[in-house]
FISE-885994 format. One record per atom (N, C-alpha, C): residue number from 1; x, y, z. Coordinates in steps of 0.1 Angstrom, whole numbers, padded with zeros to 4 digits. Each point is the difference from the previous one (the first is absolute). Layout:
 num     x     y     z
 NUM     X     Y     Z
...
# end
This chain:
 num     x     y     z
   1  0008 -0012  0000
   1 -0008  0012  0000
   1  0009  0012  0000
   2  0000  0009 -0007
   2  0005  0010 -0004
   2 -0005  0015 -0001
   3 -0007  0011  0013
   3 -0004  0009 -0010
   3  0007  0015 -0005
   4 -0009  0000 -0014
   4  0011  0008 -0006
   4 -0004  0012  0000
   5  0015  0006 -0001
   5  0003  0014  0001
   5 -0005  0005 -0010
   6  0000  0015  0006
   6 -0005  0009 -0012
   6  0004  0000 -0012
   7  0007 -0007  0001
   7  0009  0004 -0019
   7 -0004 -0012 -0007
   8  0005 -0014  0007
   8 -0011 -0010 -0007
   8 -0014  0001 -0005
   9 -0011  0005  0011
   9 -0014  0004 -0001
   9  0003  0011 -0014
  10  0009  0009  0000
  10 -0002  0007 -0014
  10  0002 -0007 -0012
  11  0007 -0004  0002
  11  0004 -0013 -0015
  11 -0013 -0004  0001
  12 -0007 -0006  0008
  12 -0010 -0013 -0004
  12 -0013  0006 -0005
  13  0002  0018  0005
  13 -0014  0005 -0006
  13  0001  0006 -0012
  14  0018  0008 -0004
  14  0001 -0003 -0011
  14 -0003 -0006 -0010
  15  0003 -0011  0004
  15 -0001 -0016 -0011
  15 -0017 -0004 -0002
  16 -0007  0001  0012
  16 -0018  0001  0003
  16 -0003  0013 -0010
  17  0006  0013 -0002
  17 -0006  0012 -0008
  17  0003 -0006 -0014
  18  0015 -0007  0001
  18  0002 -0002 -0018
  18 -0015 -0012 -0006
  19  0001 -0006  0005
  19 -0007 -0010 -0005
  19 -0015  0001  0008
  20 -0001  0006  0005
  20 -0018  0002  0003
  20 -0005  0015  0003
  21  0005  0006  0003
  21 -0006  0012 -0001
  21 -0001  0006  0019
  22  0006 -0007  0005
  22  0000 -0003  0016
  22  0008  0011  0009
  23 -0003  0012  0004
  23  0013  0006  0006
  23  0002  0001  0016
  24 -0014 -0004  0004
  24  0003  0007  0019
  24  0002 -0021  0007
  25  0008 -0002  0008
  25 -0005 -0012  0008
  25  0004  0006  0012
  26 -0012  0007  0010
  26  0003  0003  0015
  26  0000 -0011  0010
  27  0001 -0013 -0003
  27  0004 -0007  0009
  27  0019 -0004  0003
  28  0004 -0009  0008
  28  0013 -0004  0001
  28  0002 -0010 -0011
  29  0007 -0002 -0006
  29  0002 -0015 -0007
  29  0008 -0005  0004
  30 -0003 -0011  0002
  30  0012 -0011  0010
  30  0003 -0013 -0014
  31  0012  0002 -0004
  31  0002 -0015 -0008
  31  0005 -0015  0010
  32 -0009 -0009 -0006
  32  0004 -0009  0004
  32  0006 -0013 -0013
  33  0013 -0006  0008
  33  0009 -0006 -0012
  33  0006  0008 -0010
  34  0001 -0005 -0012
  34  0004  0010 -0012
  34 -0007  0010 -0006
  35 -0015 -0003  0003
  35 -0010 -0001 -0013
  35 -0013  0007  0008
  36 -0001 -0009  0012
  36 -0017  0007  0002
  36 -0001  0014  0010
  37 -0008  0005 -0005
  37 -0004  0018  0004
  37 -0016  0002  0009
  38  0003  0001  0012
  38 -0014 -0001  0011
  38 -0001  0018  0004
  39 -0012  0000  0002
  39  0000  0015  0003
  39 -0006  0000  0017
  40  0011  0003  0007
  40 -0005  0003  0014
  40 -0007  0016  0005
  41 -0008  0000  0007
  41 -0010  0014  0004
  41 -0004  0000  0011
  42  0006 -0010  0011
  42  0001  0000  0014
  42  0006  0009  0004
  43  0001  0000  0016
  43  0009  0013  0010
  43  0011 -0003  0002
  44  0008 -0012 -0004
  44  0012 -0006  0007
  44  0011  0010 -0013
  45  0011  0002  0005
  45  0011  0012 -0006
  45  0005 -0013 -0006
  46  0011  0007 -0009
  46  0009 -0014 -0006
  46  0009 -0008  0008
  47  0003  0009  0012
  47  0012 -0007  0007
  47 -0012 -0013  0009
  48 -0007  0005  0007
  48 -0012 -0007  0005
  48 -0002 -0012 -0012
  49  0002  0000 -0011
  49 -0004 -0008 -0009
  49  0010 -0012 -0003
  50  0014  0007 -0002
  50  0015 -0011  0004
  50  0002 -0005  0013
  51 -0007  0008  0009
  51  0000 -0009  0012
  51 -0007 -0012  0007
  52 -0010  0002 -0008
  52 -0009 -0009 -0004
  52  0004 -0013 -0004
  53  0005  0002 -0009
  53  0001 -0008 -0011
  53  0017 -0009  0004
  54  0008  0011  0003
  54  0015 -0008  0010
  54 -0010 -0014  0008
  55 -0011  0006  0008
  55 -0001 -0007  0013
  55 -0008 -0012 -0002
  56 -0012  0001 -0006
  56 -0011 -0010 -0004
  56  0002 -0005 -0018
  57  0008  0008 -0005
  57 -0002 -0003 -0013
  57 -0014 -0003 -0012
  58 -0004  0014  0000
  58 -0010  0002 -0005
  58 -0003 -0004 -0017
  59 -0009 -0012  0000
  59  0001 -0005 -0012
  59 -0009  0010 -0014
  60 -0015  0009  0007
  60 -0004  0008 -0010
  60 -0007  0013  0010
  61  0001  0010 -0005
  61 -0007  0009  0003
  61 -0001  0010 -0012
  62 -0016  0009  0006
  62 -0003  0006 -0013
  62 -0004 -0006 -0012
  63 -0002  0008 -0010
  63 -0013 -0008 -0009
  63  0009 -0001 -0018
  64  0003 -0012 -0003
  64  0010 -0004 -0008
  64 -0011  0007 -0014
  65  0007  0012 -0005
  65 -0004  0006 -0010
  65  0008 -0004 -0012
  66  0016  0000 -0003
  66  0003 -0004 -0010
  66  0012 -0006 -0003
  67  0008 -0008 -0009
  67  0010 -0005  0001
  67  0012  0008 -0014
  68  0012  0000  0009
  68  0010  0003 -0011
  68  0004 -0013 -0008
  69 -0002  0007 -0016
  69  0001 -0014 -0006
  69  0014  0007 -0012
  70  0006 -0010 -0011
  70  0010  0007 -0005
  70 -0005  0010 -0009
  71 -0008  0001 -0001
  71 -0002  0014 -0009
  71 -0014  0010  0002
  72  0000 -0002  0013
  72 -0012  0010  0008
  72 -0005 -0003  0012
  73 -0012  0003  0003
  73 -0003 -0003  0011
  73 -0014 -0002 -0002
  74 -0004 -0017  0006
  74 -0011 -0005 -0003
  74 -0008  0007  0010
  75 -0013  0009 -0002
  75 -0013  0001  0011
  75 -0005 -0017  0004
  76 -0006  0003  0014
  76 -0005 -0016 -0002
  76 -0015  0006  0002
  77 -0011 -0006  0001
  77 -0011  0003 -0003
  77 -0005  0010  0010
  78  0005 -0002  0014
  78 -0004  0008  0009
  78  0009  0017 -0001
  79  0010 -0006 -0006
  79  0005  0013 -0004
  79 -0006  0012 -0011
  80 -0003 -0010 -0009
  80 -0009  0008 -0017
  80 -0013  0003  0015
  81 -0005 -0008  0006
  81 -0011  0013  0009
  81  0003  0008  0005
  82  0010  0001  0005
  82  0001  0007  0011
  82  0009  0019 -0010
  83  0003 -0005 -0013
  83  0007  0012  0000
  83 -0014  0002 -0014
  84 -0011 -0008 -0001
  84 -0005  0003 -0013
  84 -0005  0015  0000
  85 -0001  0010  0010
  85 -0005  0017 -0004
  85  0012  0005 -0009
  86  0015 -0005  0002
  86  0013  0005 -0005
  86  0006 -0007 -0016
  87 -0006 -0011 -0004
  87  0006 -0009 -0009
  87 -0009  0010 -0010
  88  0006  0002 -0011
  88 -0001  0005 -0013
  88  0008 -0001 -0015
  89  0013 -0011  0004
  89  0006 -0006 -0010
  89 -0002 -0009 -0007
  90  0003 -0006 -0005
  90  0000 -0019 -0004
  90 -0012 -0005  0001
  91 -0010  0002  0000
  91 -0016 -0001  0002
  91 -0003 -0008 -0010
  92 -0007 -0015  0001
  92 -0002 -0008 -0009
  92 -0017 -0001  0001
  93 -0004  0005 -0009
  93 -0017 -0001  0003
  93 -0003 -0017 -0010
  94 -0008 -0006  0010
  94 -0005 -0011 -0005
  94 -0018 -0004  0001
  95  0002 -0013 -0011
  95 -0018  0000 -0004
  95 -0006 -0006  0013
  96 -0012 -0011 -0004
  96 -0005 -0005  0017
  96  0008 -0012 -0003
  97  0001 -0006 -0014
  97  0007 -0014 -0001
  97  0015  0000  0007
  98  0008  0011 -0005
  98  0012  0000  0006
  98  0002  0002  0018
  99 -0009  0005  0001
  99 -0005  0005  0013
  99  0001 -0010  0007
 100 -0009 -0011 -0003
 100 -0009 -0013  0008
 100  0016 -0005 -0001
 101  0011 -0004 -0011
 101  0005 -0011 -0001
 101  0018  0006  0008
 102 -0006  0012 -0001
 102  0012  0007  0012
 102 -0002 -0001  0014
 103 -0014  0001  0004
 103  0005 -0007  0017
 103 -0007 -0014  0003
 104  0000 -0006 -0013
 104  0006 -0010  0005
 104  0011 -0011  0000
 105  0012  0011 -0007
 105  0014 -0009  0002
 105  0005  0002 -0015
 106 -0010  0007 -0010
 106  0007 -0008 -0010
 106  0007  0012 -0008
 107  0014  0000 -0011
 107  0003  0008 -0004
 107 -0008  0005 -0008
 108  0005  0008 -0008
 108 -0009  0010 -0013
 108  0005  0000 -0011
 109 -0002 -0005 -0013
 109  0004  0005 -0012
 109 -0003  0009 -0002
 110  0008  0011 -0001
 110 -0009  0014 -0001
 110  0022  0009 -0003
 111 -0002  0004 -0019
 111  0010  0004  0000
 111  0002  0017 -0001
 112  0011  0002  0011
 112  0003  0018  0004
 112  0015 -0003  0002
 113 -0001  0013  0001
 113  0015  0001  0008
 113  0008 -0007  0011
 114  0012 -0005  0000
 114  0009 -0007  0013
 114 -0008  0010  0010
 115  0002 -0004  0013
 115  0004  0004  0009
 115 -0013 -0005  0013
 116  0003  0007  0012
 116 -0011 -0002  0008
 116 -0011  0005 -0005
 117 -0013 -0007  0002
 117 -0012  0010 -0005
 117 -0014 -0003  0015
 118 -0005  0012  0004
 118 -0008 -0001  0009
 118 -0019 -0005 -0009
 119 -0003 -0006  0003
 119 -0009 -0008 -0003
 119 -0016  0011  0000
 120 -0008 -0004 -0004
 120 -0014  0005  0002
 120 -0010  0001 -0010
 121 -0011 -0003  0010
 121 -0012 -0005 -0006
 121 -0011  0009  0007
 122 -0006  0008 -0012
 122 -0011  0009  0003
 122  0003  0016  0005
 123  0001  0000  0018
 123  0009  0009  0011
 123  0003 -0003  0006
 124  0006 -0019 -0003
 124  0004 -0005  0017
 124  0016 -0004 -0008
 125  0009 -0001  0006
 125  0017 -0004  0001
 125 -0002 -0015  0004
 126  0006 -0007 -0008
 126 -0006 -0018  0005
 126  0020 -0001  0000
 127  0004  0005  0000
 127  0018 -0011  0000
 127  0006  0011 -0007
 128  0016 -0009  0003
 128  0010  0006 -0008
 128  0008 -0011 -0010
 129  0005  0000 -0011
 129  0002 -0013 -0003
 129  0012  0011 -0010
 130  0005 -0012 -0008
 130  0014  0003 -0008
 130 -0004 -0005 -0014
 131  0002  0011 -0010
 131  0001 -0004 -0015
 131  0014  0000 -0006
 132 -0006 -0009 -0008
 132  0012 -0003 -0007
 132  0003  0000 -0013
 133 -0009  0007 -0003
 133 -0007  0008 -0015
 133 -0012 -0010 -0004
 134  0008 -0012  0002
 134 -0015 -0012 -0008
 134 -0010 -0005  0012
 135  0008  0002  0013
 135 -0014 -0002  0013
 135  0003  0004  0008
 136 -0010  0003  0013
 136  0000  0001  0010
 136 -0003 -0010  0009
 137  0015  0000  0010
 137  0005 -0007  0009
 137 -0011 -0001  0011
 138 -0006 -0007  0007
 138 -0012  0002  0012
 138  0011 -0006  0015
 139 -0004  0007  0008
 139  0009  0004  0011
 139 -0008 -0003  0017
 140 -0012 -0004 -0006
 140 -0013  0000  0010
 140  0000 -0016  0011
 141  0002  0003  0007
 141  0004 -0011  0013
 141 -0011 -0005  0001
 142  0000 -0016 -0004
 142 -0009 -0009  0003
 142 -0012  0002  0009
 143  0007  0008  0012
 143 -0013 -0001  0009
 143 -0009  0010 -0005
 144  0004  0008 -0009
 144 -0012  0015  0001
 144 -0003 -0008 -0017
 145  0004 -0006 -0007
 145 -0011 -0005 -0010
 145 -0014 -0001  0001
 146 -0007  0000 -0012
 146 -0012  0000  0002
 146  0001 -0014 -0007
 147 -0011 -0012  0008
 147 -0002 -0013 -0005
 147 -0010  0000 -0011
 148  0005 -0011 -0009
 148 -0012 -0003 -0008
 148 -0006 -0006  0001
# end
């Protein structure tokens, strides 16, 4: 558990404005591992938060919004909520078919540009997923699928 300094947090909303349109995150970001990014908004200070973490070894806190990946930074779905008033980039609007077969697991033939693209159907943000010009990657964790 790691949290990060102000200069990290700028990188990461840098890299959130390049590719989504995202500029304020007033909470702490704490990285955990290489890769994953939790947003803490409790009272505990940072040092409170390494001491923590020295003593009991804190496996998660705060609410895992997105992961560093090699060529961006994946939202995970509670993240695309949580920042959807600020996303305005990479915006992938889809029909109801693509819709239905996006939460529930499945990729997209659907050809655009590389890169991360934030998902949506109608006015609601359903995912974040990765194209690859010829599809989109689905990124949606088993448990929040919708069953058939």
């Amino acid at each position: 558990m790691k949290p990060l300094t102000s200069t990290d947090k700028k990188k990461i909303i840098e890299q959130l404005n390049k590719q989504f349109g995202i500029t304020q995150i007033p909470q702490l970001i704490i990285q955990f591992g290489k890769e994953k990014l939790r947003l803490y908004s409790g009272n505990l200070s940072k040092e409170e938060l390494y001491y923590l973490d020295n003593e009991i070894r804190i496996e998660n806190i705060g609410l895992y919004f997105a992961k560093w990946e090699n060529d961006g930074i994946r939202l995970t779905l509670d993240g695309v909520q949580l920042f959807r008033n600020q996303i305005t980039k990479n915006i992938l609007e889809l029909d109801e078919k693509q819709a239905n077969d996006w939460l529930k697991g499945n990729d997209l033939d659907i050809k655009t540009d590389y890169g991360w693209k934030i998902l949506k159907y109608k006015n609601e943000f359903i995912g974040c997923g990765k194209s690859t010009g010829e599809r989109i990657t689905n990124f949606m964790p088993k448990e929040r699928r919708v069953k058939s």
